[in-house]
C-alpha positions, 0 to 999 in steps of 0.5 A, spaced: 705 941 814 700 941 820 701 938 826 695 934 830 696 931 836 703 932 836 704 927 830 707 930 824 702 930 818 704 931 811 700 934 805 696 927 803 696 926 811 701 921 812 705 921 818 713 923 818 715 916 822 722 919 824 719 925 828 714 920 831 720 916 833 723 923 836 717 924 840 717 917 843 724 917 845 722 924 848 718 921 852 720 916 854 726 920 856 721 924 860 718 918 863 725 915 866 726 923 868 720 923 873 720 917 876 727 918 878 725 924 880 719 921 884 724 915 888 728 921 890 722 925 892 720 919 896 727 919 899 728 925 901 721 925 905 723 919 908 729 922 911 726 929 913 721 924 917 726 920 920 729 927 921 723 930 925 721 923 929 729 924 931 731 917 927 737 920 924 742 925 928 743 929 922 741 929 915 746 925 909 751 929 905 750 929 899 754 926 893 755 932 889 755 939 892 748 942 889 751 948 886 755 944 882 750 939 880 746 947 878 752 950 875 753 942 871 746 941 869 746 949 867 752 949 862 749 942 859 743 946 857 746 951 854 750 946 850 745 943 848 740 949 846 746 951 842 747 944 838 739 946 837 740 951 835 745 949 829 742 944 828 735 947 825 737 950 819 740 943 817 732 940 819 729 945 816 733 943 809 732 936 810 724 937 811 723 941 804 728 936 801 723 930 803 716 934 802 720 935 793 722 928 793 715 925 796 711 930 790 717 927 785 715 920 788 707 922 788 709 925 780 713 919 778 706 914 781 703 917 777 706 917 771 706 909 772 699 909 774 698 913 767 702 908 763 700 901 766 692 904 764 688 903 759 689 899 752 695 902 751 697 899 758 694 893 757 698 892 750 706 894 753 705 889 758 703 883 753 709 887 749 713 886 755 712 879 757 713 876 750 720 880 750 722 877 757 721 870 754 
């Protein structure tokens, strides 16, 4: 498979639409990511100027102690990158079984095509047609 702009392509260049769809989740994860990251920046260097101009006597306890909040956000990767990881082979499979069934459906279309052509088309239709009345 080739891979353009992050679109996966298969052979006739299709786009695989599931791993599309995975990239738009991805990123608009990703997006929510940085915007939150980008409110709490703001509030941070909101509090440390009200800190230096002396607005605020101390800084604000934090919810969670940030060791935890690393030691959390640690395991939750590592479990994720674990699930990744079990995951792939099954992935794998599942893209040779779709690339075998698209040859199957690219056989079977023109099988169709090669049927429906030519005289001999022309007369299994009519033949088809005058046996449904």
């Amino acid at each position: 498979m080739k891979e353009d702009r992050g679109v996966e392509q298969d052979q006739r260049g299709e786009q695989d639409v599931g791993v599309e769809q995975g990239r738009r989740a991805d990123l608009e994860e990703e997006t929510r990511r940085v915007e939150e990251l980008e409110r709490v920046n703001a509030e941070l260097a909101a509090e440390i100027r009200n800190l230096t101009r002396g607005r605020a006597e101390r800084p604000r306890s934090s919810r969670v102690p940030s060791t935890r909040r690393v030691a959390r956000l640690t395991a939750e990767r590592d479990a994720f990158e674990a699930r990744v990881e079990d995951l792939e082979p099954e992935l794998e499979r599942y893209r040779q079984n779709n690339r075998q069934l698209r040859e199957h459906l690219d056989a079977a279309n023109a099988e169709v095509e090669r049927l429906r052509g030519g005289i001999t088309g022309l007369f299994r239709r009519l033949r088809a047609r005058a046996l449904r009345r």
